[in-house]
C-alpha positions as protocol buffer text, in pm:
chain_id: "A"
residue {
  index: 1
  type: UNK
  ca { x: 6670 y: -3873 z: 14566 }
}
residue {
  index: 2
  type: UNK
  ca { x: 6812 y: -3949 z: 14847 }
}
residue {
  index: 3
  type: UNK
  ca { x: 6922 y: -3647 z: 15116 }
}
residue {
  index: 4
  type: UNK
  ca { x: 6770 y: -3381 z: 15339 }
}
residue {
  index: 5
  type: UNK
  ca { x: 6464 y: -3177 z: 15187 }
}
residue {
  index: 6
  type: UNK
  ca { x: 6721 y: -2869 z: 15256 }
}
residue {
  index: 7
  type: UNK
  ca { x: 7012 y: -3016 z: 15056 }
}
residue {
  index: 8
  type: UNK
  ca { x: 6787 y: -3051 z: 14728 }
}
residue {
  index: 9
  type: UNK
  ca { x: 6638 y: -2682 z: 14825 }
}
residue {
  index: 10
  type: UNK
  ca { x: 6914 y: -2552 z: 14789 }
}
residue {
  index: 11
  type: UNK
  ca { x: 7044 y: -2715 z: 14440 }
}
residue {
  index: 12
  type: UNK
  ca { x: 6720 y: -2631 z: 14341 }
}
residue {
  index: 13
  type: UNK
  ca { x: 6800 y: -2238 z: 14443 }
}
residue {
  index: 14
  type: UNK
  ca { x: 7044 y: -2260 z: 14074 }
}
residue {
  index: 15
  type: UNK
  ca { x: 6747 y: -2296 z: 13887 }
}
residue {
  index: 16
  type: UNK
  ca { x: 6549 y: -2034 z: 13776 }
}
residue {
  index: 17
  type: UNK
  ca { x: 6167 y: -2088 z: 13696 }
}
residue {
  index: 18
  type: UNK
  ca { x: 6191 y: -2448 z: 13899 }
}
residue {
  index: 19
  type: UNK
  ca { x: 5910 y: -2438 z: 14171 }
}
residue {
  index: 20
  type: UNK
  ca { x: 5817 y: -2744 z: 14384 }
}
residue {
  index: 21
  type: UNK
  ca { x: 5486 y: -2875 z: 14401 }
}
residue {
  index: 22
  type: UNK
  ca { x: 5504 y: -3103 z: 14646 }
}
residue {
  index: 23
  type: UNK
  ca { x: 5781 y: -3299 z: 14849 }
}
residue {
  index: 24
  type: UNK
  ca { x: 5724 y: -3610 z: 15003 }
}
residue {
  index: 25
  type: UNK
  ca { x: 5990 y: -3788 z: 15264 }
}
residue {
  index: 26
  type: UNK
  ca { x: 6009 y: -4169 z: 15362 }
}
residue {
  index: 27
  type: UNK
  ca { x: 6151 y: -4303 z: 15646 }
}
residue {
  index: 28
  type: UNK
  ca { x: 6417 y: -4455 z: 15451 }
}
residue {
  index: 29
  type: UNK
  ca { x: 6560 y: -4064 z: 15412 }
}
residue {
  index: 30
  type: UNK
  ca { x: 6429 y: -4084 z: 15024 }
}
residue {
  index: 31
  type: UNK
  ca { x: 6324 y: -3703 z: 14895 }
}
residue {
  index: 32
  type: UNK
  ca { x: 6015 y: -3740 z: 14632 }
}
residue {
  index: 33
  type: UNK
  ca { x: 5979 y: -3370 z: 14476 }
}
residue {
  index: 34
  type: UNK
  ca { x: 5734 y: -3304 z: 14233 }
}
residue {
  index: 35
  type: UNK
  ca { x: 5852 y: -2998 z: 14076 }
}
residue {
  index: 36
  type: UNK
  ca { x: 5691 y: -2786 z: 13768 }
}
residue {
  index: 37
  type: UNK
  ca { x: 5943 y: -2554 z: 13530 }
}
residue {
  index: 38
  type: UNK
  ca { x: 5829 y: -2295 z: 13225 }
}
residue {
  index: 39
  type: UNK
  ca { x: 5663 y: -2449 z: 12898 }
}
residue {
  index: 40
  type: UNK
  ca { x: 5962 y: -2515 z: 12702 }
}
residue {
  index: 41
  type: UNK
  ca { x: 6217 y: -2551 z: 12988 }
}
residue {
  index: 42
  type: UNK
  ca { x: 6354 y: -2887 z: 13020 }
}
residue {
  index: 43
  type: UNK
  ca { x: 6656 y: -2856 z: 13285 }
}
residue {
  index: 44
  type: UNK
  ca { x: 6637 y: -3265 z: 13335 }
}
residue {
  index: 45
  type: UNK
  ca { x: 7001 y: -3279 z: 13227 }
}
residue {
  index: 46
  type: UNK
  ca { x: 7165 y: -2989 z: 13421 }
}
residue {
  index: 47
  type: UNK
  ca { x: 6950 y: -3075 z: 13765 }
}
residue {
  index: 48
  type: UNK
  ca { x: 7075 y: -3443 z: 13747 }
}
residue {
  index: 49
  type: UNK
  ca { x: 7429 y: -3303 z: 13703 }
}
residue {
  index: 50
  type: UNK
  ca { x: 7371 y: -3078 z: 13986 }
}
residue {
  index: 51
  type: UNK
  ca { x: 7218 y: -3298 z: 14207 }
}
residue {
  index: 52
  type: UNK
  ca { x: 7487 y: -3546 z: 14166 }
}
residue {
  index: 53
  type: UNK
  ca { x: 7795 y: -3251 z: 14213 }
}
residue {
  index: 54
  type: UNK
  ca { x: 7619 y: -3182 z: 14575 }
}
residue {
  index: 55
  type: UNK
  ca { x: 7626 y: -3622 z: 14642 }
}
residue {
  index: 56
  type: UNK
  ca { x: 7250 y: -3653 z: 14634 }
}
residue {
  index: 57
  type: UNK
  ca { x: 7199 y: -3992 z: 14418 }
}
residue {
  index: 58
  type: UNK
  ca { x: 6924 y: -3979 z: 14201 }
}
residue {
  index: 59
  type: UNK
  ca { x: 6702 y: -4312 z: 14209 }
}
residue {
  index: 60
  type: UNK
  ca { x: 6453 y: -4179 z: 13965 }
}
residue {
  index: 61
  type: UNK
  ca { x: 6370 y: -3806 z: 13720 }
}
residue {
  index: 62
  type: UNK
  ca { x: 6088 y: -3853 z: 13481 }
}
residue {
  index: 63
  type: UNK
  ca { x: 5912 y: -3574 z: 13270 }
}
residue {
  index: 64
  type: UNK
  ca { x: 5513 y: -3660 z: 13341 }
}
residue {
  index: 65
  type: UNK
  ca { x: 5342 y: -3692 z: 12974 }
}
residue {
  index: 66
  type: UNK
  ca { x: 4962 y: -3626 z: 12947 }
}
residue {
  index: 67
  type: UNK
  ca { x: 4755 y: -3926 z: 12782 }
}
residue {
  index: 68
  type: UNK
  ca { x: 4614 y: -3881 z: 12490 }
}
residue {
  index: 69
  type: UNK
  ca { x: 4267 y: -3923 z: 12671 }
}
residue {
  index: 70
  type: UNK
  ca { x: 4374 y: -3612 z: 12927 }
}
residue {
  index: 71
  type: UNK
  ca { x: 4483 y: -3420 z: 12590 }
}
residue {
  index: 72
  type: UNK
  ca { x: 4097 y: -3511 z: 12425 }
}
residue {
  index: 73
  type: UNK
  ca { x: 3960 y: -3408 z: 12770 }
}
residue {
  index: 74
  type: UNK
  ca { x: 4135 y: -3037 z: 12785 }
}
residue {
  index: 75
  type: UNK
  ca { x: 4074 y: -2993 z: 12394 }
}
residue {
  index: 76
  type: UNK
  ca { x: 3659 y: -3087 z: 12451 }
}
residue {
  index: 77
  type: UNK
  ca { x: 3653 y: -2891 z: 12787 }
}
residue {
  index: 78
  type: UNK
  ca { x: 3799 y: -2550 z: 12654 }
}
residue {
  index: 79
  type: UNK
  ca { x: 3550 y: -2605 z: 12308 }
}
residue {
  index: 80
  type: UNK
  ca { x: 3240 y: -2680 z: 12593 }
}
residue {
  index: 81
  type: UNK
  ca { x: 3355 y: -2377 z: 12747 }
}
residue {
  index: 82
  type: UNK
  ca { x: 3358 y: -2175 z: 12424 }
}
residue {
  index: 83
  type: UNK
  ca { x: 3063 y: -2311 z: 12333 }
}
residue {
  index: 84
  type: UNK
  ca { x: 2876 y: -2204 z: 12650 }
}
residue {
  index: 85
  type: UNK
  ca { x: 2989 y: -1885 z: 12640 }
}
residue {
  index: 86
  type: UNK
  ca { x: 2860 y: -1806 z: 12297 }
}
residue {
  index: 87
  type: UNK
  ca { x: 2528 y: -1961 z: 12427 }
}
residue {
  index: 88
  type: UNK
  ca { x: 2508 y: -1752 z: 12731 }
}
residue {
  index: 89
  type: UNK
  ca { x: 2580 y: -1443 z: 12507 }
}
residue {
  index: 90
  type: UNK
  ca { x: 2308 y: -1521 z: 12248 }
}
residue {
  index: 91
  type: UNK
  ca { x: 2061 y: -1569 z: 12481 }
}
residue {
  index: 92
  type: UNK
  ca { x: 2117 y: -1240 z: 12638 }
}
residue {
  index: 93
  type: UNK
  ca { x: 2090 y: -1103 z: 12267 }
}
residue {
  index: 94
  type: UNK
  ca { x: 1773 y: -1268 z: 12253 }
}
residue {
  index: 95
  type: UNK
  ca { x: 1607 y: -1188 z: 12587 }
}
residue {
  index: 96
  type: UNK
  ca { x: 1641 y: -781 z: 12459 }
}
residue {
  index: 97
  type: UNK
  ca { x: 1505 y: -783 z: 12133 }
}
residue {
  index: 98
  type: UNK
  ca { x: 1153 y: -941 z: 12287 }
}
């Protein structure tokens, strides 16, 4: 976008559930926000409006999508987990009963 850090704070203020993650400013006065909202909040289409309504152009607003490698990655990692937690547990059956 392009504007003060301030002037997209405060658009930003309309939104509830919107938190920034992290801003980054050029020197060429460009505003790069990273910003997260609910699971199953997509306010793309009202913050553009908005953001446009207080004259801060937009040069780009994308919704990040996770690969399908960083979707096998969470899926094995929570199952690992799982998996080591049931070990842990048995073992500390085990170690009792001997």
């Amino acid at each position: 976008m392009k504007g003060t850090e301030a002037e997209v704070r405060k658009v930003l203020e309309g939104f509830a559930g919107i938190d920034i993650r992290d801003t980054v400013i050029s020197e060429d006065g460009t505003v790069l926000m990273h910003l997260s909202e609910p699971a199953g909040q997509d306010n793309r289409a009202a913050l553009s409006v908005a953001l446009i309504n207080a004259s801060l152009p937009i040069l780009t607003l994308t919704r990040p999508q996770r690969t399908l490698e960083e979707v096998f990655f969470t899926l094995t990692a929570e199952d690992a987990d799982e998996a080591a937690a049931a070990l842990e547990k048995e073992d500390e059956n085990e170690g009792g009963q001997e």
